[in-house]
C-alpha positions in Angstrom: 4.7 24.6 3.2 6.4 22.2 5.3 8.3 19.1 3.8 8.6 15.7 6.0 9.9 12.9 5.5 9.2 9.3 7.4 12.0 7.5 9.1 12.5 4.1 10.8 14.2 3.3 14.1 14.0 0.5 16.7 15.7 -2.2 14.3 19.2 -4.0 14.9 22.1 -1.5 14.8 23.1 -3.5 11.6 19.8 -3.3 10.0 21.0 -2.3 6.3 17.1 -1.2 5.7 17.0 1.2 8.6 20.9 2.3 8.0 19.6 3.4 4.6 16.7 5.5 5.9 18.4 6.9 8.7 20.7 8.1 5.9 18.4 9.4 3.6 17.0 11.7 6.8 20.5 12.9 7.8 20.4 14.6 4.1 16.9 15.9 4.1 17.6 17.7 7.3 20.0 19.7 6.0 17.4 20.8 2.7 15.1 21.8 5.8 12.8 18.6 5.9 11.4 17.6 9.3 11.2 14.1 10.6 8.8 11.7 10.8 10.1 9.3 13.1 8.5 5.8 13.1 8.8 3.0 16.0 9.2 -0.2 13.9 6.8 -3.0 15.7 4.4 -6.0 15.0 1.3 -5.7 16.2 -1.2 -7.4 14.1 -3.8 -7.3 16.6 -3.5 -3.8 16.8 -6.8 -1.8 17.4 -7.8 0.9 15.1 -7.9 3.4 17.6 -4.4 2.8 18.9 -3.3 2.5 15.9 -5.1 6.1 15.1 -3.4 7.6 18.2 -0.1 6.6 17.3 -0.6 8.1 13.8 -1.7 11.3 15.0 1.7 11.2 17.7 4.1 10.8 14.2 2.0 13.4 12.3 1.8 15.8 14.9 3.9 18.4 13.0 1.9 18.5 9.9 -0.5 21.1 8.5 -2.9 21.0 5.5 -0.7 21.9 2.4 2.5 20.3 3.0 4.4 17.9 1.4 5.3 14.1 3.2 7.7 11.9 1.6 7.2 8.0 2.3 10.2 6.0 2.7 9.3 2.5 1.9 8.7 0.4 3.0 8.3 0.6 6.7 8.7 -3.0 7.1 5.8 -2.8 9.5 2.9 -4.1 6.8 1.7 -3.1 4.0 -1.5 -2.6 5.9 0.1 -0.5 8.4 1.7 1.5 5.6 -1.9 1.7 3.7 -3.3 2.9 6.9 -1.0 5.5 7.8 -1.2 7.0 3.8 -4.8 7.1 4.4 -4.5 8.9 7.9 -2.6 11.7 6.8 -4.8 12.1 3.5 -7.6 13.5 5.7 -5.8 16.5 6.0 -6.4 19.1 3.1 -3.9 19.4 0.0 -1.0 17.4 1.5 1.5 16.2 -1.8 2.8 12.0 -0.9 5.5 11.0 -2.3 7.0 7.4 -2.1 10.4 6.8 -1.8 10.6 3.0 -2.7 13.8 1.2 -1.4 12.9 -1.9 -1.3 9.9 -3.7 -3.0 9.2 -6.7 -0.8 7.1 -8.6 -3.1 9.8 -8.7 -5.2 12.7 -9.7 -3.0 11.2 -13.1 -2.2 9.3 -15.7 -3.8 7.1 -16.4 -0.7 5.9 -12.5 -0.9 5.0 -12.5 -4.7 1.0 -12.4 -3.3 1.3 -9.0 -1.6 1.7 -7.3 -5.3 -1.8 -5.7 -5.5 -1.3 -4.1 -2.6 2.1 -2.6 -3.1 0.7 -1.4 -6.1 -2.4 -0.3 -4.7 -0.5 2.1 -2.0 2.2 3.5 -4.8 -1.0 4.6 -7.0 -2.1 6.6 -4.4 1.1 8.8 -4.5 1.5 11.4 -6.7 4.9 11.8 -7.0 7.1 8.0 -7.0 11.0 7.8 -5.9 12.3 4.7 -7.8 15.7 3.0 -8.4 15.4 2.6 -12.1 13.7 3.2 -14.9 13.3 -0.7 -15.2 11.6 -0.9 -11.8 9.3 1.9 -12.7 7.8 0.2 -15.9 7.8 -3.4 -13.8 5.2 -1.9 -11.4 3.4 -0.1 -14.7 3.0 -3.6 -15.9 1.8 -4.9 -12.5 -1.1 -2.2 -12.2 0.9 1.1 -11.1 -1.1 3.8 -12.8 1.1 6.1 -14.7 2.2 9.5 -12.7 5.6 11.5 -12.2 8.5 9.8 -10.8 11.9 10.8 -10.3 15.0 8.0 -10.6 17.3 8.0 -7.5 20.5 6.5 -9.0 23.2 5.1 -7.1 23.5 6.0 -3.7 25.5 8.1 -1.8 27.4 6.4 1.0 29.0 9.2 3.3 31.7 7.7 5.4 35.4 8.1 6.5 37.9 6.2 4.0 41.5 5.7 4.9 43.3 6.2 2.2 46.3 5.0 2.7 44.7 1.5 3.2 45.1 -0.3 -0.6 43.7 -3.7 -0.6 45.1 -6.0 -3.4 42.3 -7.7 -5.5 42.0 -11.1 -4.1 39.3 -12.2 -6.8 37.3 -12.9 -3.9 33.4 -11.6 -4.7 32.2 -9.9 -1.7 28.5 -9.4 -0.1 27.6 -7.4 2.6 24.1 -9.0 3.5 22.2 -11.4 5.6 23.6 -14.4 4.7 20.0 -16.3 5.8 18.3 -14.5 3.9 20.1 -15.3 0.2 20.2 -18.8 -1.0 23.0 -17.9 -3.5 25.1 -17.7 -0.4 23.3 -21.4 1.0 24.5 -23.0 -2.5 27.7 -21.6 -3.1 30.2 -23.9 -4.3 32.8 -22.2 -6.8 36.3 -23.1 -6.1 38.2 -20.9 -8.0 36.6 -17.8 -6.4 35.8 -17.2 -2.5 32.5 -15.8 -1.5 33.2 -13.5 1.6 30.3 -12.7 3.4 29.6 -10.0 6.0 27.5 -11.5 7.7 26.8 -13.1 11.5 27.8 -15.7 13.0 31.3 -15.7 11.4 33.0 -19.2 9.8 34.5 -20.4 7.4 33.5 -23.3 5.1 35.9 -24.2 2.9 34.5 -27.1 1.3 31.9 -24.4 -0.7 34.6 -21.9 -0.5 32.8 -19.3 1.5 33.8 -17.5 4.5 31.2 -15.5 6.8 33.3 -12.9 8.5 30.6 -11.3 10.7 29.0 -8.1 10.6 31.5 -5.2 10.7 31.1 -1.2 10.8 31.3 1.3 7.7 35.1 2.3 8.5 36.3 -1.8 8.8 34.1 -2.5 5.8 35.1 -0.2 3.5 39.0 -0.4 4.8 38.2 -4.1 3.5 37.0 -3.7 0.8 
């Protein structure tokens, strides 16, 4: 029995979501896991049989009785996730498990509608990966049928720290995120404490007190921070 686990690539080199992944990967290969790489695109006109054929090119590798573990999402669609769960469940006895790291319908108010179906693809996994035992009874009371799951605490975040770097505390509250994407970071306006934000295009407002320094890379980050 074989163990494989789904990987995304083809995002921005600052892509936190495929940073994370690619992570997760670098650690399975060394238990013995094998890849599954996935191209992320957008193709919603995509025809089924193309869409088959590129299924059957990531899958290659896999053989009745194995075990695949879903990162997720693939920030593809849901569809395209749903589709490619379905693919591989025509081969005999395979075990799915979902790794969930982020829940879209969840991050963002605009994608509250595509609940049913998130749920809809975790129920048919029979092992879930979840963040918390909080999120894990949130999707029970959204429809998730109940099944084993397995809480990934905080994550692991292998990189080289100088140490002879000591930063003094500032009382500045930092995020590393996309600073389009968060409104906390639109409507800032707390004098007292700077919001520094790594985030492109670098500036510095000082009338909300928040200064974008632009993306940076693990070693400058954490040296930072």
């Amino acid at each position: 029995m074989t163990v494989h686990i789904t990987n995304i690539n083809g995002m921005a080199m600052n892509s936190v979501a495929q940073n994370a992944q690619n992570m997760v990967v670098d650690f399975a290969k060394q238990l013995g896991m094998n890849e599954f790489g996935i191209y992320v695109y957008h193709w919603k006109e995509e025809p089924l049989q193309a869409r088959s054929t590129r299924f059957d090119g990531i899958i290659a590798s896999l053989n009745g009785g194995d075990t695949v573990i879903f990162q997720s999402p693939s920030w593809i669609a849901i569809e395209w996730d749903q589709a490619l769960i379905d693919h591989i469940n025509l081969y005999p006895n395979i075990k799915k498990i979902i790794f969930i790291h982020d829940v879209i319908p969840l991050m963002f108010e605009v994608n509250r509608y595509l609940m049913p179906q998130y749920i809809d693809y975790y129920n048919k996994a029979d092992v879930l990966i979840v963040p918390s035992k909080k999120m894990y009874d949130l999707l029970r009371e959204n429809g998730l049928k109940e099944k084993p799951y397995v809480i990934q605490h905080f994550w692991d975040h292998p990189a080289t720290v100088n140490y002879f770097i000591t930063p003094e505390n500032n009382k500045v509250i930092n995020f590393a995120g996309n600073a389009d994407k968060f409104d906390f970071v639109k409507t800032w306006n707390c004098q007292n404490i700077k919001l520094k934000v790594y985030s492109d295009p670098a500036n510095n407002d000082t009338e909300h007190n928040v200064e974008l320094t632009g993306w940076k890379h693990d070693p400058v980050l954490l040296e930072e921070l």
